[in-house]
C-alpha positions in Angstrom: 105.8 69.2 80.2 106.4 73.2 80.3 102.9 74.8 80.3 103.1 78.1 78.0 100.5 81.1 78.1 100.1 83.0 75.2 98.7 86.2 74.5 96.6 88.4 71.8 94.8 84.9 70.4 93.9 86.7 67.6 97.5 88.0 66.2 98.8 85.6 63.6 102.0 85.7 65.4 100.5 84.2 68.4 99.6 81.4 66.0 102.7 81.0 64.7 104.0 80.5 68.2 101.0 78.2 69.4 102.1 76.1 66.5 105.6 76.0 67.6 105.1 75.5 70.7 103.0 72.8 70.3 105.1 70.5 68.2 107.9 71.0 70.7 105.8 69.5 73.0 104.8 72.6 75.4 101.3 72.5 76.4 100.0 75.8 75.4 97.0 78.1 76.5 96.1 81.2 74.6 94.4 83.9 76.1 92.1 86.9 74.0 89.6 88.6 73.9 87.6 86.1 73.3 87.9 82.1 74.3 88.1 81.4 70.8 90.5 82.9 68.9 92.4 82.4 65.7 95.1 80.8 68.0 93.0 79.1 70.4 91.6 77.3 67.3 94.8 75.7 66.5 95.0 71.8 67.1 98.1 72.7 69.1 96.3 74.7 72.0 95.1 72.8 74.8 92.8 75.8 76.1 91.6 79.3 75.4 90.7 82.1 78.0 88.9 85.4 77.4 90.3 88.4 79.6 89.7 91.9 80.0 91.4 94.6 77.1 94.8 95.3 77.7 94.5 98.7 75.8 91.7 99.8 77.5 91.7 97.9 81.1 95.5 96.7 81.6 95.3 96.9 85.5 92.3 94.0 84.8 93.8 92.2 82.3 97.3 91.5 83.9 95.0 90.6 87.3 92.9 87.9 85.2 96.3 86.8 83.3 98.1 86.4 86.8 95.3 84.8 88.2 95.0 82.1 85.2 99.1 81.4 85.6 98.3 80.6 89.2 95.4 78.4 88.7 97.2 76.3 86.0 100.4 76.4 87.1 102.2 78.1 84.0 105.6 78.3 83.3 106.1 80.6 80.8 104.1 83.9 79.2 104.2 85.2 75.9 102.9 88.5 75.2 102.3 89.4 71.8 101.0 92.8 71.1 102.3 95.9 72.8 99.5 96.3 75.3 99.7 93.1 76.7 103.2 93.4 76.7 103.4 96.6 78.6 100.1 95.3 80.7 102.2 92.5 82.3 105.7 93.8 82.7 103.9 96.9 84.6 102.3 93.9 87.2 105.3 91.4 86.9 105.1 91.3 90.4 101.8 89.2 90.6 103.5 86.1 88.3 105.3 84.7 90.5 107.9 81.8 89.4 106.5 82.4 85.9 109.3 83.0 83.5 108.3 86.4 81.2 111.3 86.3 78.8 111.1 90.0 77.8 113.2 93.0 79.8 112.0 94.9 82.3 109.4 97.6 81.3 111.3 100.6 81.4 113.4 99.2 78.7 110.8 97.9 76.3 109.1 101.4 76.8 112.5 102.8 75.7 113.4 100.8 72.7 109.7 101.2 71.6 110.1 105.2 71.5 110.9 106.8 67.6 112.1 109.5 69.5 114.6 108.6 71.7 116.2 105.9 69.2 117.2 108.5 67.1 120.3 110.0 68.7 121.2 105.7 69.8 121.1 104.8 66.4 122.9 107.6 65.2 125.1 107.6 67.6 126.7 103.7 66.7 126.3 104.6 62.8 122.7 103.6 61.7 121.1 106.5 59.4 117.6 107.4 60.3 115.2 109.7 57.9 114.9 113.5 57.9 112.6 114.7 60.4 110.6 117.0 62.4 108.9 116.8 65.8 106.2 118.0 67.1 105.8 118.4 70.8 102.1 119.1 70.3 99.8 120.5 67.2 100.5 124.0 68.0 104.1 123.5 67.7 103.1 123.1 63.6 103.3 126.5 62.9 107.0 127.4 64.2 107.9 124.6 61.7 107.9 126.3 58.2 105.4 123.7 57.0 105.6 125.1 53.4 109.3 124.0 52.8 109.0 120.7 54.0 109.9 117.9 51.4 105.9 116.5 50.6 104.9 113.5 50.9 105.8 113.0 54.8 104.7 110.6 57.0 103.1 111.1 60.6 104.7 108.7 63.1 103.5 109.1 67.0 106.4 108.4 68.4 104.9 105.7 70.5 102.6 103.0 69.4 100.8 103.4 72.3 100.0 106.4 73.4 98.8 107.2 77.2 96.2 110.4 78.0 95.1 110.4 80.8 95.6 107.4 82.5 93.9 106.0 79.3 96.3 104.1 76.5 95.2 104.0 73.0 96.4 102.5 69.6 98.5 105.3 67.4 99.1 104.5 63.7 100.9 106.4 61.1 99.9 108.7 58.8 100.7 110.1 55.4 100.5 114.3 54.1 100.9 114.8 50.6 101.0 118.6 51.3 100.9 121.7 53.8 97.3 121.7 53.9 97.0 117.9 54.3 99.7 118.2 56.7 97.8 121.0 59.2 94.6 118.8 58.9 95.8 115.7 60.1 97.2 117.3 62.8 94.8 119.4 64.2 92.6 116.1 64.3 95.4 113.8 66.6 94.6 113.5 70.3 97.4 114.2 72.5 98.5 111.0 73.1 99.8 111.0 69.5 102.4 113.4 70.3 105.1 113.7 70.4 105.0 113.2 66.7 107.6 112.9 64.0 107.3 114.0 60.7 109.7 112.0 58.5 110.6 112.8 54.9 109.3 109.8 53.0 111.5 107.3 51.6 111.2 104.8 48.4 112.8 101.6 48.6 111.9 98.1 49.7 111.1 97.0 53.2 114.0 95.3 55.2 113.4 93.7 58.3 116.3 92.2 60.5 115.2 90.0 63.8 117.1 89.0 66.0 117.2 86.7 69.3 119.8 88.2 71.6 120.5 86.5 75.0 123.4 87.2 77.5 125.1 89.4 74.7 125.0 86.8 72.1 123.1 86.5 68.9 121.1 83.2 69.1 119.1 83.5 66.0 119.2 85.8 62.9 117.1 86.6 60.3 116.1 88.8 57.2 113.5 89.0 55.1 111.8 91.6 52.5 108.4 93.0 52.1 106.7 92.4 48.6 103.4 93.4 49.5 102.0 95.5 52.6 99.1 96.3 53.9 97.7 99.0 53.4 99.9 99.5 49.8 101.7 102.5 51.0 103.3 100.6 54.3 102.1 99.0 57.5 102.1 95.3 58.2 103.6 93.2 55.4 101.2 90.5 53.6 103.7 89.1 51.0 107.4 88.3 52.1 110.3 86.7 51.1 113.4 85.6 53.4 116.5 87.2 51.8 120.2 87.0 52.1 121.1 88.5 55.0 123.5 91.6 55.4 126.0 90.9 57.6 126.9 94.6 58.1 123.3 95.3 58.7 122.9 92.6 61.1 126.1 93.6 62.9 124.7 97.3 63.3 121.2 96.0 64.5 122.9 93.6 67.0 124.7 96.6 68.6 121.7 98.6 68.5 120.0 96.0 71.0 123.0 96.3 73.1 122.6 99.9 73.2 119.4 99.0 75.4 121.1 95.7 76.9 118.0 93.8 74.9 117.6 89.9 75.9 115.0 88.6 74.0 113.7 88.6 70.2 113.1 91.9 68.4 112.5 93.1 64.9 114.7 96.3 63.3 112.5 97.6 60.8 114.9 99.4 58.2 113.9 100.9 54.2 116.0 100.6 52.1 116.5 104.0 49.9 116.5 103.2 46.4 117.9 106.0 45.3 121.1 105.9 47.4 120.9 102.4 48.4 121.3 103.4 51.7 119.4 101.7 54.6 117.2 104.0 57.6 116.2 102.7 60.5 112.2 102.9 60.5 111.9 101.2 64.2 112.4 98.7 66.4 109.6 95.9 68.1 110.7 93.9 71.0 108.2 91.2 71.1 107.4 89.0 67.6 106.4 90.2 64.9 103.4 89.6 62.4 105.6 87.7 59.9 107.0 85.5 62.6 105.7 82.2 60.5 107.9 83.3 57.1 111.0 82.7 59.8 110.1 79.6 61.3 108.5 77.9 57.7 112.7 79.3 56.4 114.3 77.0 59.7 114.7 79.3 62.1 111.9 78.2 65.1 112.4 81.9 66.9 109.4 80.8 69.4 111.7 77.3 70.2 114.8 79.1 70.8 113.2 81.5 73.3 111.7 79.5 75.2 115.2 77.3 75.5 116.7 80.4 76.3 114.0 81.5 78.9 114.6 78.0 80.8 118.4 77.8 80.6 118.9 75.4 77.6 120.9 78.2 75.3 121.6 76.3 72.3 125.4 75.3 72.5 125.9 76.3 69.0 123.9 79.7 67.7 123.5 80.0 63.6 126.5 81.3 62.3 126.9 84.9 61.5 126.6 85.9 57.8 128.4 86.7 55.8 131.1 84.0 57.2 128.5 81.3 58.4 126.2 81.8 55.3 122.3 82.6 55.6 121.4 80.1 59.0 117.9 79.5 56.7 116.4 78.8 53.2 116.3 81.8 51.4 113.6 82.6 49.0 110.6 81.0 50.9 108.2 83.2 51.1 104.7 83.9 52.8 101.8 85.0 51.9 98.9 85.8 54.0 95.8 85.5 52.1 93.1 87.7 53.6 95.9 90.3 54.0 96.4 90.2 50.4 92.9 90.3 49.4 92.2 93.8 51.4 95.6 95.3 49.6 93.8 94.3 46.5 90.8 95.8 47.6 92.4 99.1 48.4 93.9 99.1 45.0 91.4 98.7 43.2 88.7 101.0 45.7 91.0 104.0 45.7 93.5 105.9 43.6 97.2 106.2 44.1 97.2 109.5 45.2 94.7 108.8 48.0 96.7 105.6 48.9 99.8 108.0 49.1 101.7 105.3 46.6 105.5 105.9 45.9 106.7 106.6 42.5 106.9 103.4 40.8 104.1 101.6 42.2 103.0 98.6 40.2 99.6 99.2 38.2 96.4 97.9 39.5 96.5 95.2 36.5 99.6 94.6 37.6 98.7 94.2 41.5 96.1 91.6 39.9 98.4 89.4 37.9 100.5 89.4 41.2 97.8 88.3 43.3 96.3 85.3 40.7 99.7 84.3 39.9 100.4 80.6 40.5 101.9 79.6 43.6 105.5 79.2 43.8 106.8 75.6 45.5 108.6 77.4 48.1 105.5 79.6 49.3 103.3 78.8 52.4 100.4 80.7 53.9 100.7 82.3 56.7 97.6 81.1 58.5 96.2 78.4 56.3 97.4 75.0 57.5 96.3 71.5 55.9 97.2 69.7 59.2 95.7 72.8 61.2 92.6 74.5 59.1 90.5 75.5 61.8 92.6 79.5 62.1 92.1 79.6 58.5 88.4 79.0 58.7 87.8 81.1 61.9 89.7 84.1 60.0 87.6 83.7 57.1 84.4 83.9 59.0 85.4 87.0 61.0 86.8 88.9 57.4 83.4 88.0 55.7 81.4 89.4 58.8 83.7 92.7 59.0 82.8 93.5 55.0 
């Protein structure tokens, strides 16, 4: 039986993949920050282990992490989040035989940088949006702030940011004008820079993952964002898997191979509704938060790793659209419930113009009727499981206390 550690317990993606991992008959432990966690609940986990923050203690937490693979002889890690992913490829060193299916960390830092994958994707063909950077906040006023094309949106150009010696969550902002614009500036740290300012687009949200292994595309897949949270665009709480587009999958394969990638990643594109055009938002190499939308449409990403990882490559990958045909049911779609409630919220809480809503948003009655509308057949939850409640009631608890 393989033994599989996963990481960041309390990420619905490590769920998803506790879940999957499970029924393919892996025994699975799931570390966080706590013993119990939203994953560690799951009938499918055999054990749960609290460690040290990655963010804020990574030297600790891939020590304790190493030191847990030792004692119970693991096969395989997972990480989930960015932290512990850069916490244990900078210690890889102290795992031993343990398989870490990920690149080495130079890469993942690289294909992790806005920045630097402008000029890769533009150089193979993939547009990417207007924009401005900002080697630090003084830099703002050689910029011609006035003349920019408001709204913008802020985007560190790494997810994690390091001061310091000290590495710290950076999250996107929005400036509906110049004075907005020099505010939120002047009140980033400097591990927020360097920072892009991007003209904002309108258009749905199109995400393309892909698992790419010795230069071949194991598993596609494509789904669209109905409903994010927060409203104006961060982590999706309402999907549906799509058609995919074979020329956009093409162009996001070749992107990965721009960084030789081996392993699962997510292109993040928006779709420009006035042009139709599609721009490259960014890329994550590790799973994503909608990971269960995927495996609940037939394509079992946290399976096929793993098979990958311990030489058992599928013989046969899902076809390549638009030839093959979509390797998945299109149309399911997820929802995850306390994500939609707190989009609600935030609708109804806070105006549009404070939520820095596109033209065209749907109404707050409108976001109402969407959110008590019946259930479609081909809709899941993403965390609520009949056969599996326990995640659901754990996340319930912990949303109640938060509020």
């Amino acid at each position: 039986m393989t033994r599989v550690l996963v990481t960041d317990g309390d990420e619905r993606a490590a769920l998803a993949v506790v879940r999957s991992l499970g029924r393919a008959g892996c025994s699975v432990h799931v570390c966080g920050a706590r013993r119990r966690t939203l994953a560690a609940l799951s009938r499918r986990a055999v054990a749960g282990v609290a460690t040290p923050d990655p963010l804020r203690a990574p030297g600790r937490f891939a020590d304790t992490v190493a030191s847990y693979v030792a004692a119970h002889g693991i096969d395989v890690v997972l990480p989930i989040a960015e932290p512990a992913l850069l916490a244990i490829l900078g210690a890889r060193e102290q795992f031993g035989d343990a398989i870490i299916p990920f690149p080495d960390l130079d890469t993942v830092r690289a294909i992790n940088d806005k920045r630097a994958l402008r000029s890769v994707a533009e150089g193979i063909g993939i547009a990417f949006p207007p924009q401005w950077e900002l080697g630090a906040a003084a830099d703002l006023d050689r910029l011609g702030v006035d003349a920019l094309p408001f709204p913008v949106v802020l985007k560190p150009s790494r997810s994690v940011g390091e001061e310091d010696g000290q590495r710290s969550k950076q999250t996107v902002r929005h400036a509906r004008g110049a004075a907005e614009l020099r505010e939120r500036v002047a009140r980033l740290p400097r591990a927020a820079f360097p920072l892009l300012i991007q003209q904002r687009l309108v258009g749905p949200g199109r995400g393309v993952f892909l698992l790419r292994w010795d230069g071949k595309t194991i598993a596609s897949f494509s789904h669209e964002r109905l409903r994010e949270k927060p409203p104006s665009g961060g982590v999706s709480v309402y999907s549906e898997a799509v058609t995919p587009d074979g020329a956009l999958i093409a162009r996001s394969e070749r992107l990965l191979d721009a960084f030789a990638w081996n392993g699962v990643a997510m292109i993040e594109y928006k779709i420009d509704a006035a042009s139709g055009t599609p721009y490259l938002m960014e890329i994550n190499g590790r799973f994503w938060g909608s990971l269960q939308l995927a495996i609940d449409a037939g394509v079992d990403f946290p399976a096929l790793l793993l098979d990958c990882a311990l030489g058992r490559v599928p013989a046969t990958p899902a076809p390549a659209p638009p030839t093959g045909g979509a390797p998945y049911r299109t149309g399911t779609r997820s929802r995850w419930w306390w994500g939609e409630v707190d989009h609600v919220l935030a609708r109804l809480r806070r105006s549009d113009a404070e939520l820095a809503l596109p033209p065209g948003a749907p109404s707050r009655a409108a976001t109402l009727a969407q959110f008590f509308a019946r259930w479609r057949a081909d809709e899941r939850d993403a965390v609520f499981r009949l056969a599996d409640p326990l995640p659901f009631l754990y996340e319930s608890v912990q949303w109640l206390r938060r509020r």
